[in-house]
C-alpha positions in Angstrom: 114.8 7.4 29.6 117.8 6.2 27.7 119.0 2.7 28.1 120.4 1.8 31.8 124.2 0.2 31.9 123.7 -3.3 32.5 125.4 -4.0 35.8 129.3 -5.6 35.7 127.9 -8.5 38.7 125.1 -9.5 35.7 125.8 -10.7 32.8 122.7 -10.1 30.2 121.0 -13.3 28.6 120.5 -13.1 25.1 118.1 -15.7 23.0 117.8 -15.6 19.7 114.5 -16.4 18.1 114.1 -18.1 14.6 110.2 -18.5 13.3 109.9 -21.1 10.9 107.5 -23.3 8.5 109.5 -26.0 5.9 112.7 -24.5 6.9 114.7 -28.1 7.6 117.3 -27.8 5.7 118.1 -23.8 6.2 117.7 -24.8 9.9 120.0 -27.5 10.2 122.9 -25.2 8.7 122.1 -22.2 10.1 121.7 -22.7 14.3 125.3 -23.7 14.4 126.5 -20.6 12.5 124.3 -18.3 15.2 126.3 -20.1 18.1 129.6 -20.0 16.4 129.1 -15.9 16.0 127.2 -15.5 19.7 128.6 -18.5 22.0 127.0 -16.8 24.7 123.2 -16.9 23.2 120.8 -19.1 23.4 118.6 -20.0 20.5 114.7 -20.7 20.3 113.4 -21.8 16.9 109.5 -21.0 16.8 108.2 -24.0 14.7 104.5 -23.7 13.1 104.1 -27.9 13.2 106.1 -27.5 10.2 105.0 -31.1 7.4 108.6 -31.2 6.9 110.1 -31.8 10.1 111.9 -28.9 11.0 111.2 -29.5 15.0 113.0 -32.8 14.3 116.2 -31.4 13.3 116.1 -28.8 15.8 114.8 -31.8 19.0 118.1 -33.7 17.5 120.6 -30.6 17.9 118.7 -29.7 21.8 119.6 -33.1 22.9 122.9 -32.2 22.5 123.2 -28.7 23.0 121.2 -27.1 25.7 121.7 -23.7 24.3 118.8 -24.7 21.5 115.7 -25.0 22.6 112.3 -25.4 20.6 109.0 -23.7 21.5 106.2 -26.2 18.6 103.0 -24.5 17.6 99.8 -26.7 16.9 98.5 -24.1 14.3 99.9 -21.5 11.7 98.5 -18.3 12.3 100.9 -16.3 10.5 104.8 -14.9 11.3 103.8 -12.0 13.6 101.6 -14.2 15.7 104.6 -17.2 15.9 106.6 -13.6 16.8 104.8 -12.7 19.3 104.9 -16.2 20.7 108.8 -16.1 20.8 109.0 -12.7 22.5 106.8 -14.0 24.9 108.6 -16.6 26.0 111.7 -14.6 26.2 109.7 -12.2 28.5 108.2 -15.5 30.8 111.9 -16.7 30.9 113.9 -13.7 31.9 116.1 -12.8 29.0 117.7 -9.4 28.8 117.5 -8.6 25.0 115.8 -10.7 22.2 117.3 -11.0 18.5 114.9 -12.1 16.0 115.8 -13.0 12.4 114.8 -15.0 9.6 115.7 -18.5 9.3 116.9 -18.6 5.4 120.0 -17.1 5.8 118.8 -13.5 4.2 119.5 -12.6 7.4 123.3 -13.5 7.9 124.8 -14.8 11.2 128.0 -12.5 10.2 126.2 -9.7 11.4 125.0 -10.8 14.7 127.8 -9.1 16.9 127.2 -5.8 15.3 123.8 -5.8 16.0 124.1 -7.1 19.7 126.4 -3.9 20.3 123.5 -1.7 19.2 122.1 -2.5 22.4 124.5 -0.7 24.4 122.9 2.4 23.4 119.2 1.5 21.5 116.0 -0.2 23.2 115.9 -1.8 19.6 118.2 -2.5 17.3 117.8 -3.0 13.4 119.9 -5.1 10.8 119.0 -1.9 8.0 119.3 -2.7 4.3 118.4 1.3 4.0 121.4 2.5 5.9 125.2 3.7 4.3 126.8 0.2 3.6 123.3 -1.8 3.4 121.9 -3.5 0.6 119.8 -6.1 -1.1 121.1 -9.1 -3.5 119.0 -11.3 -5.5 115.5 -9.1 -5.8 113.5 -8.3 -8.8 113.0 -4.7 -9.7 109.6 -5.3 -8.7 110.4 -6.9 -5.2 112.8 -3.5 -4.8 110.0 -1.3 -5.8 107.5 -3.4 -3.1 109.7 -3.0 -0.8 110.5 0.7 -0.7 106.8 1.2 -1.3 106.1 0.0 2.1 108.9 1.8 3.8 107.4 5.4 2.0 103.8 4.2 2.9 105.4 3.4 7.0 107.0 6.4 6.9 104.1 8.5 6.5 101.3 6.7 7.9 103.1 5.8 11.2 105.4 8.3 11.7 108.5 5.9 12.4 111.7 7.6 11.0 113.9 4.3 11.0 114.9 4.1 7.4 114.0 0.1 7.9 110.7 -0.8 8.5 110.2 -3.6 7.1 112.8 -6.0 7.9 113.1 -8.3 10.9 116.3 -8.4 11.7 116.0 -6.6 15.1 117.4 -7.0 18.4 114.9 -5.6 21.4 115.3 -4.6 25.0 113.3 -7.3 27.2 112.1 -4.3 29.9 110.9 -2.2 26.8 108.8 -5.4 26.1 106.9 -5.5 28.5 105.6 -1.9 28.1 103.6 -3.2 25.4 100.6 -4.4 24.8 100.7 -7.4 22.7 97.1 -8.0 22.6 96.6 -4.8 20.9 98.9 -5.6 17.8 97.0 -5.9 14.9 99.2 -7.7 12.2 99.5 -11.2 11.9 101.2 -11.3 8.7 104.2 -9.5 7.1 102.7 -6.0 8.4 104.0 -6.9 11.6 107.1 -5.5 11.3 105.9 -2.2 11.0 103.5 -2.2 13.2 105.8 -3.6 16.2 108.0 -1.1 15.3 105.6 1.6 15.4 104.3 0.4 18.9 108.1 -0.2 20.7 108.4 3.9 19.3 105.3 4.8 20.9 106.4 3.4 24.3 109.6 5.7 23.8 112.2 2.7 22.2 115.4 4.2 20.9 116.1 2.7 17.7 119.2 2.6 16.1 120.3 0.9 12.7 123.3 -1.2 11.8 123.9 -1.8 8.1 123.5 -5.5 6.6 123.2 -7.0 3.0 120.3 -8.6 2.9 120.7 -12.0 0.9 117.5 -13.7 -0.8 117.1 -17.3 -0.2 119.0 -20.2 -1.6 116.9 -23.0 0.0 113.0 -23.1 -0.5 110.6 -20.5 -0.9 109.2 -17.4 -0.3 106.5 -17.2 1.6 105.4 -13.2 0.4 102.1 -13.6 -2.2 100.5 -10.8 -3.3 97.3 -12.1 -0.6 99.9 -10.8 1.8 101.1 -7.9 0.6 97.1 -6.4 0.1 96.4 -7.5 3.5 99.7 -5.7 4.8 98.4 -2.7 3.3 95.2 -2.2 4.8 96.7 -3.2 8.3 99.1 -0.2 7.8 96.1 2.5 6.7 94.0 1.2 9.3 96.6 1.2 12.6 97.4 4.8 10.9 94.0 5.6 11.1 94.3 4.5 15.1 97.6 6.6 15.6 95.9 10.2 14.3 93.1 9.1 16.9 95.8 8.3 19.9 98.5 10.6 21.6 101.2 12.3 18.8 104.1 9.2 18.9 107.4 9.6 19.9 109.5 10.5 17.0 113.1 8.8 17.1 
């Protein structure tokens, strides 16, 4: 069923969700520049009890702006479980759409509004670097070759024809949400991406892309090891392994 108009007597809530561990000083900058490009939003950074005080900064800009609110984890268990837990809250509090991205400005608040809009026809939406007029500056060859690797390897094992895969800069559809089954997601780590994708496609999510320019990190550091990226690769093969057991998935 395609996405429903939402109606003109409700106006739909939008929070934005920011996971982060040692982020202070990314956070500090970059809240402000999500409210100056969505007024309307509200904003929930997901904070793994990060050493440097990142909940901190983001307790000292609540107390004087409602619209940012902080949801503090006692244990890291990786970015797709402190994902899950900030969809989940958007779910137990009523939101219309969610909008996740990272909190080192690779993701850039200038594209916010564009990928908002994409809701008025998509169950998700995805900031694409793999889309006409996307892109990536400040990568290694190697880290360009990784990361169309994974796409290819998404592509085929899952059966997901967004061009992006990988990326989480995504807006999603809270009433598609709660089709899934978060209990059965797999990936804790940087596999998540693909795999959530997979699943919101399975439940019959329209995806659409909007291009961005994806911008590596000024401030701090990657968290991507090669640990990760072995681990992301057997979560892939084995949740493909699941989808040739389960019903054919719904191509989009």
């Amino acid at each position: 069923m395609p996405p429903q108009p939402v109606s003109a007597t409700h106006s739909p809530r939008l929070v934005v969700t920011l996971c982060t561990y040692n982020e202070r000083d990314n956070i500090a900058r970059l809240v402000p520049r999500v409210l100056e490009a969505l007024p309307s939003a509200h904003v929930l950074v997901v904070d793994d009890s990060s050493p440097d005080g990142t909940a901190d900064v983001v307790r000292q800009m609540s107390a004087t702006d409602p619209r940012v609110m902080l949801l503090l984890r006692t244990t890291k268990e990786g970015l797709g479980a402190a994902t899950l837990a900030g969809f989940q809250w958007a779910i137990d509090h009523d939101y219309d759409f969610v909008l996740n991205m990272d909190a080192d400005f690779s993701h850039h608040p200038r594209y916010l509004p564009a990928l908002k809009a994409c809701m008025d026809v998509a169950d998700v939406g995805v900031g694409s670097r793999y889309v006409p007029g996307g892109g990536i500056t400040g990568w290694s060859a190697l880290r360009h070759f990784m990361s169309q690797g994974i796409n290819w390897y998404s592509h085929i094992l899952l059966g997901v024809k967004a061009r992006d895969c990988s990326g989480a800069f995504r807006c999603y559809r809270i009433s598609k949400l709660r089709e899934l089954d978060f209990r059965k997601i797999r990936s804790r780590g940087y596999s998540f991406q693909e795999e959530f994708l997979y699943r919101c496609a399975r439940v019959g999510c329209r995806i659409v892309e909007t291009p961005i320019v994806f911008e590596d990190r000024i401030v701090g550091q990657s968290k991507i090891n090669i640990p990760e990226i072995v681990r992301s690769m057997r979560d892939l093969f084995l949740l493909g392994l699941d989808g040739i057991r389960d019903a054919p998935v719904t191509r989009v």
